[in-house]
C-alpha positions in Angstrom: 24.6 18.4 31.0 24.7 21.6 29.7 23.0 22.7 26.0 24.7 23.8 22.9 23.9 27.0 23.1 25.6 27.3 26.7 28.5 25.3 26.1 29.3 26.6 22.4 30.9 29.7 23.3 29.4 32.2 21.0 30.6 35.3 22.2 32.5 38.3 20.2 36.3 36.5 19.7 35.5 32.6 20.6 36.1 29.7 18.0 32.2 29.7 16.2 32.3 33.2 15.9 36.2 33.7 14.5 35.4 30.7 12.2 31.6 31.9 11.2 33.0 35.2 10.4 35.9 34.1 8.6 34.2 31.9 6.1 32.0 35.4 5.8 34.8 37.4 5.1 36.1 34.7 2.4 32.5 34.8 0.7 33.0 38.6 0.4 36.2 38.3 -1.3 35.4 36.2 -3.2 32.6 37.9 -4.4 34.8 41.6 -4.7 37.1 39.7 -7.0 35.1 37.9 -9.3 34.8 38.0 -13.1 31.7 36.3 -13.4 29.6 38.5 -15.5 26.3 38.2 -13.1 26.1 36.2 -9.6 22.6 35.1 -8.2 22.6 34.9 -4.7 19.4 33.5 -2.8 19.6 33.8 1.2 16.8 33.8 3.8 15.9 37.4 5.2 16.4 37.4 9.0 15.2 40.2 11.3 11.3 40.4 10.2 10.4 37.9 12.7 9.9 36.7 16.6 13.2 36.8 18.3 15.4 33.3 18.5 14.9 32.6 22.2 18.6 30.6 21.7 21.9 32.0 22.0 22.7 29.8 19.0 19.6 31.3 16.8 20.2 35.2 17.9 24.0 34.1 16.9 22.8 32.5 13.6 20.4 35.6 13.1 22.3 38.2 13.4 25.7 36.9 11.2 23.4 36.4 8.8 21.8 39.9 8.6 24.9 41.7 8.7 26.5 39.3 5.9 23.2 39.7 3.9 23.7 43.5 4.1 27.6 43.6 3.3 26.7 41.3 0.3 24.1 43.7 -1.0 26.9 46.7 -0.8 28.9 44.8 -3.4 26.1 44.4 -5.7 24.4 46.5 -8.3 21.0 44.9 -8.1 19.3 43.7 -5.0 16.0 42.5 -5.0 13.6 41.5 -1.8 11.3 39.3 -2.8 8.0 38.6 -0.9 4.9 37.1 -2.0 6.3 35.9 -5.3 6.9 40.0 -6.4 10.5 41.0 -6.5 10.7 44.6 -4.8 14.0 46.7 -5.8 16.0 47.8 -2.9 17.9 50.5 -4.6 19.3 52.5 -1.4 22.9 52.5 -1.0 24.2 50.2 1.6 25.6 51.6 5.0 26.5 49.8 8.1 24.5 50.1 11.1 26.4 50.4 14.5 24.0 50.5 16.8 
């Protein structure tokens, strides 16, 4: 019987990932077009750590980071916080295609 991981199908264009990145996609909008006057948005920072020895986790991992990063493009204020001290990551966003 095989895993989740091999029988999910997590490649570039299958089911998960069209319907992972389109509920991504609809957060962004969302986001673009709102008239809220602030938004607080708490996520987990992925990328700092051991690499998910699962398809599933590298597939969870990654989404994440790039929807982390194209969330902090819309925003004016973006704030790591480690060790309970919020550090100010004031770069401009760009993608990375590498």
């Amino acid at each position: 019987m095989a895993g989740w991981d091999e029988a999910a199908g997590l490649g570039t264009g299958s089911a998960a990932a069209t319907t992972v990145t389109d509920g991504c996609e609809a957060l962004l909008a969302g986001l673009a077009t709102t008239a809220a006057g602030h938004v607080i948005m708490v996520t987990n920072e992925v990328g700092s750590g051991v690499v998910p020895a699962t398809a599933s986790g590298r597939f969870f991992r990654d989404q994440l980071g790039r929807v982390n990063a194209r969330v902090a493009g819309l925003c004016s204020e973006v704030y790591l916080v480690v060790a309970g001290r919020a550090l100010p990551l004031t770069a401009p966003y760009q993608e990375f295609h590498g």
